[in-house]
C-alpha positions in Angstrom: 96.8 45.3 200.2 94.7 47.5 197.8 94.6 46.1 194.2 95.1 48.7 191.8 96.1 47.0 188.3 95.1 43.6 186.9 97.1 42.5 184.1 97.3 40.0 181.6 98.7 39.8 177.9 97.9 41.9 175.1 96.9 40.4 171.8 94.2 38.0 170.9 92.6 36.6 174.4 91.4 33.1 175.1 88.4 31.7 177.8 90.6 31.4 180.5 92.3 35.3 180.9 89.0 36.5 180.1 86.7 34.3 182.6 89.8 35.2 184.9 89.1 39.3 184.3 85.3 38.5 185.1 86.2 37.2 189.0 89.0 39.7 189.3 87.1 43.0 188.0 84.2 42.3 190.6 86.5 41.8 193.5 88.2 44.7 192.5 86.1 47.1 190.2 88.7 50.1 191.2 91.6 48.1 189.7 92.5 49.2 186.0 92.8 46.2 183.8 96.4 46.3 181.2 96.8 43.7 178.6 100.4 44.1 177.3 103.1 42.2 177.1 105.8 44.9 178.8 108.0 42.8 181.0 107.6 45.6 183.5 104.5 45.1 183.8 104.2 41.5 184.1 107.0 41.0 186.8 105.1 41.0 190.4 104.9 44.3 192.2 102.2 45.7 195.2 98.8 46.7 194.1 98.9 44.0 190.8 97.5 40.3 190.3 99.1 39.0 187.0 97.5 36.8 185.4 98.1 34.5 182.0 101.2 35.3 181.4 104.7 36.2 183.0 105.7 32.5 183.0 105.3 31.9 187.4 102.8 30.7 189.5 103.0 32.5 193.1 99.7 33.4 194.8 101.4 34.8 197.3 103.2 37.3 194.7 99.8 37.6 192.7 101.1 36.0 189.9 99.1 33.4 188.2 100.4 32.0 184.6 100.9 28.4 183.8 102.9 28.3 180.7 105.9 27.3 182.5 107.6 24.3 183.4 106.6 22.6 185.3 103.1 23.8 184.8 100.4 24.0 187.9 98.8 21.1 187.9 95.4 20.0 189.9 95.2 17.7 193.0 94.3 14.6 190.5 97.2 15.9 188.1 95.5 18.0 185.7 96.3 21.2 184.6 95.3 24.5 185.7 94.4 27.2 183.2 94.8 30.4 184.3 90.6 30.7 185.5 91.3 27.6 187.2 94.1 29.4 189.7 91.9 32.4 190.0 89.0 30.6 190.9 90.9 28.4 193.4 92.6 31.3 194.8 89.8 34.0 194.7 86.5 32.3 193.9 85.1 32.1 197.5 86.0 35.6 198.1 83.4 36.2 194.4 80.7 33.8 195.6 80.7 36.0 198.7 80.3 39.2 196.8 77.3 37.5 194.8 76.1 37.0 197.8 76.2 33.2 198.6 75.6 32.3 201.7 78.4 31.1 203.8 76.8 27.9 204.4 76.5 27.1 200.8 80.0 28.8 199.8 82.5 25.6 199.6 79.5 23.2 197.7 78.7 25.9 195.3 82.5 26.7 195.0 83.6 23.4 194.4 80.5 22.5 191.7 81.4 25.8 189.8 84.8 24.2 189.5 84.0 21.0 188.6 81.2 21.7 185.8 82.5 25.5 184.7 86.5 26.0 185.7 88.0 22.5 184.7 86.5 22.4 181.4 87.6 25.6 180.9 91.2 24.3 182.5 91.6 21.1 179.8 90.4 22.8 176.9 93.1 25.9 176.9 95.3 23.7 177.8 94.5 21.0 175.3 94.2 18.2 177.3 90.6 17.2 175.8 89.4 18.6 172.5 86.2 20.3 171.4 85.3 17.6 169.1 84.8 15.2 172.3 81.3 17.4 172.4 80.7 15.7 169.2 81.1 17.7 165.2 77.8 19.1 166.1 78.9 20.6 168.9 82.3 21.4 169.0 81.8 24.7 167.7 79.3 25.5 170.7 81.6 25.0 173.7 82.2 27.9 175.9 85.7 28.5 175.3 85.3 28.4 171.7 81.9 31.0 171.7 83.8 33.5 173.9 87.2 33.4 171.7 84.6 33.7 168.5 84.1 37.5 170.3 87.9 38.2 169.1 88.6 40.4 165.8 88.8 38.6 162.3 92.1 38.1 160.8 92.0 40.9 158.5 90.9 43.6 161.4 94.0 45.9 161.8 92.4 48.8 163.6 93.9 50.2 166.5 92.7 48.9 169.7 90.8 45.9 167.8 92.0 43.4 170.5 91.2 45.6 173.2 88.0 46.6 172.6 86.9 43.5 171.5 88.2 41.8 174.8 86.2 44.6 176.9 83.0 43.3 174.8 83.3 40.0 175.3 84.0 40.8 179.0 80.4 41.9 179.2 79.2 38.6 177.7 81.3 36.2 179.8 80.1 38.3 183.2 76.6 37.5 182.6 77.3 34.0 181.4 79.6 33.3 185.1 77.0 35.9 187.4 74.1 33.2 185.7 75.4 29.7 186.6 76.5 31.2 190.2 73.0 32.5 190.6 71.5 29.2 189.3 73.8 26.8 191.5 73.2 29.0 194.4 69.5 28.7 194.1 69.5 25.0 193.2 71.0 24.7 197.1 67.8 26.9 198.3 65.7 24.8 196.6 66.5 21.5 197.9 65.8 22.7 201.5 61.9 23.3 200.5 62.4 20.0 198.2 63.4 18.2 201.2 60.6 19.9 203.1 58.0 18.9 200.3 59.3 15.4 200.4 58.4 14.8 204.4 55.1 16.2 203.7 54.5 14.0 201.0 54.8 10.7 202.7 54.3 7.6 201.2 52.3 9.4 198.3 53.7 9.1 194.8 53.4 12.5 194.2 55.4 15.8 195.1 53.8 18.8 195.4 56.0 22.4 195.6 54.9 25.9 196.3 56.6 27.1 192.6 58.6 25.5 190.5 62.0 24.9 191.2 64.9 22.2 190.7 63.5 19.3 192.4 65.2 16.0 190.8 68.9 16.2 192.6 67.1 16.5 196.0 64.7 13.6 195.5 67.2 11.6 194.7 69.7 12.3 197.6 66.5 11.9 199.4 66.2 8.5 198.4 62.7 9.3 197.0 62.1 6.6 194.7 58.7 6.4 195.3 57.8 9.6 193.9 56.4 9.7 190.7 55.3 13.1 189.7 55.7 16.8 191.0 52.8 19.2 191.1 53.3 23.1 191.5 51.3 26.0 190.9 52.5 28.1 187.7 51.2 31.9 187.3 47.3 31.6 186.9 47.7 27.8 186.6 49.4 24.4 188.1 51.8 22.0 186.1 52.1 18.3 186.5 55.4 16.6 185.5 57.4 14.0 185.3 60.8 13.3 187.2 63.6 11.9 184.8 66.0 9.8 185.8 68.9 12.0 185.1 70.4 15.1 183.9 71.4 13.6 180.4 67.9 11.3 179.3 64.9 12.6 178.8 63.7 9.2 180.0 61.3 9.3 183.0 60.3 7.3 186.2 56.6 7.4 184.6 55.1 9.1 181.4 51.8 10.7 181.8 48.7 8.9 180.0 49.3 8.0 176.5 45.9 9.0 176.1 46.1 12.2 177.4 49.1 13.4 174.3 49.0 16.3 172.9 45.4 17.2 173.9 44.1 20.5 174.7 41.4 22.2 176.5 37.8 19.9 176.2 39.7 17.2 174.3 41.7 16.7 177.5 38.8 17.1 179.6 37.2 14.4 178.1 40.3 12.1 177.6 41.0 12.2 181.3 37.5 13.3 182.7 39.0 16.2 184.6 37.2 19.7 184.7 39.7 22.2 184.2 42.4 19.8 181.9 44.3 22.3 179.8 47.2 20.6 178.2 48.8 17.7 177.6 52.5 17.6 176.2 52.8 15.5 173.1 55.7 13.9 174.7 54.0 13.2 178.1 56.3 15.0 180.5 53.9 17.8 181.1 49.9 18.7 181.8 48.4 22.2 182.6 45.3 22.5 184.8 43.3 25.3 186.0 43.5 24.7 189.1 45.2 22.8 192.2 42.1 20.8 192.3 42.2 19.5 189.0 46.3 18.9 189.0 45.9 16.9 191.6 43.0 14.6 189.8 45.4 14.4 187.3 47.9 13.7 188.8 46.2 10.9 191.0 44.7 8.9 187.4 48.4 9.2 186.0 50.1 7.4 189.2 46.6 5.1 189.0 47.9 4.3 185.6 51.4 3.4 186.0 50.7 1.5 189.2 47.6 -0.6 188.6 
């Protein structure tokens, strides 16, 4: 069936029709998009997915609101947002279009839901508030940024909703095209990751061909011997450390205290390395001039923590 009208409600616009009109507009770029609130309009006909309002849920019919009673909920009984029946409906059908390959298609799908949709999901539908970000950040979630894009209160042009829905559109596309791109590559690099990994060995060190995401393959690896990563950066290489996970900046092992926040000759001499660069105050990361060097580095910091 050709699609030839998305619609949605007119008016002020939250995360969820909005992130919706991102997946729907690139499936369908021909479609014309109509916010409004004419019942004849939001009643299910050919050529339309509704979307946010018109009180059904019917995928089947192209219809995905969950205002109603009872509302959509989730497999573990949470409730759908609008995004959230889009994406489950139509998100494969976008990773394909961004060009995720088939074999990554249902892990990229379902992290894009669990990390990007389901927030999305329990915030419009108040299940969790934004202040469980903490005050300092409860003004930066997602869904709050994107509705900051609508009109002040006191904006009565014509159109004022419209047009500022279409801008926002532009800003929520590249925010959603981003963390597809970014999970999809994460997935590419844990096959040179694991490759890295059986080349390494026994060693304590890790050393890439660029850098890349590295810490969610070593540990699925079961890599707990490995220390630091190595990798060649533009005209130089980088040493770093691996933390121990996504939310601490805490570290397996901290380069040389000795070696912080030392530049150029006074790193040379600190470490006795020709070619020493830079040292991060905070330890997590040393430039070299060459692979040579990096690796010298690297083999007096794992000296260090293991003697």
């Amino acid at each position: 069936m050709t699609i030839s009208h998305l619609v949605t409600h007119s008016g002020g616009f939250h995360a969820d029709e909005l992130l919706s009109t991102v997946i729907l507009s690139r499936l369908y770029p021909e479609a014309e998009l109509v916010r409004t609130r004419d019942k004849s309009w939001i009643a299910p006909a050919e050529g339309r997915i509704i979307y946010d309002v018109g009180g059904q849920f019917d995928a089947g019919a192209g219809i995905f609101d969950h205002h109603q009673r009872p509302n959509p909920l989730r497999p573990n009984g949470q409730p759908y947002s609008s995004f959230g029946l889009i994406w489950a409906e139509f998100g494969r059908d976008y990773l394909r279009a961004q060009a995720v390959p088939e074999k990554d298609l249902e892990q990229v799908h379902a992290a894009f839901d669990e990390d990007f949709v389901r927030p999305v999901d329990l915030l419009d539908n108040g299940a969790v508030d934004t202040a469980e970000a903490g005050p300092l950040f409860a003004g930066l979630t997602l869904p709050v940024l994107l509705e900051s894009l609508k009109p002040v209160f006191d904006d009565r042009s014509e159109g004022a909703d419209d047009t500022a829905f279409h801008a926002a559109l532009t800003v929520a596309r590249a925010i959603v095209e981003a963390r597809i791109r970014h999970k999809a590559a994460k997935l590419r690099a844990a096959d040179v990751v694991l490759t890295a990994i059986k080349d390494a060995g026994t060693g304590r060190v890790l050393e890439l061909p660029m850098g890349m995401p590295f810490r969610g393959a070593v540990e699925r690896a079961g890599a707990d011997h490995l220390l630091f990563v190595v990798h060649p950066r533009n005209s130089d290489w980088a040493l770093t450390t691996i933390r121990t996970g996504d939310d601490t900046f805490e570290t397996r092992a901290d380069l040389p205290a000795a070696w912080a926040g030392l530049t150029d000759a006074a790193l040379e001499q600190a470490s006795g390395v020709e070619g020493a660069k830079f040292c991060h105050n905070a330890r997590f990361l040393a430039i070299a001039d060459s692979r040579d060097a990096i690796l010298k580095m690297a083999e007096l910091a794992v000296a260090e923590v293991t003697e």
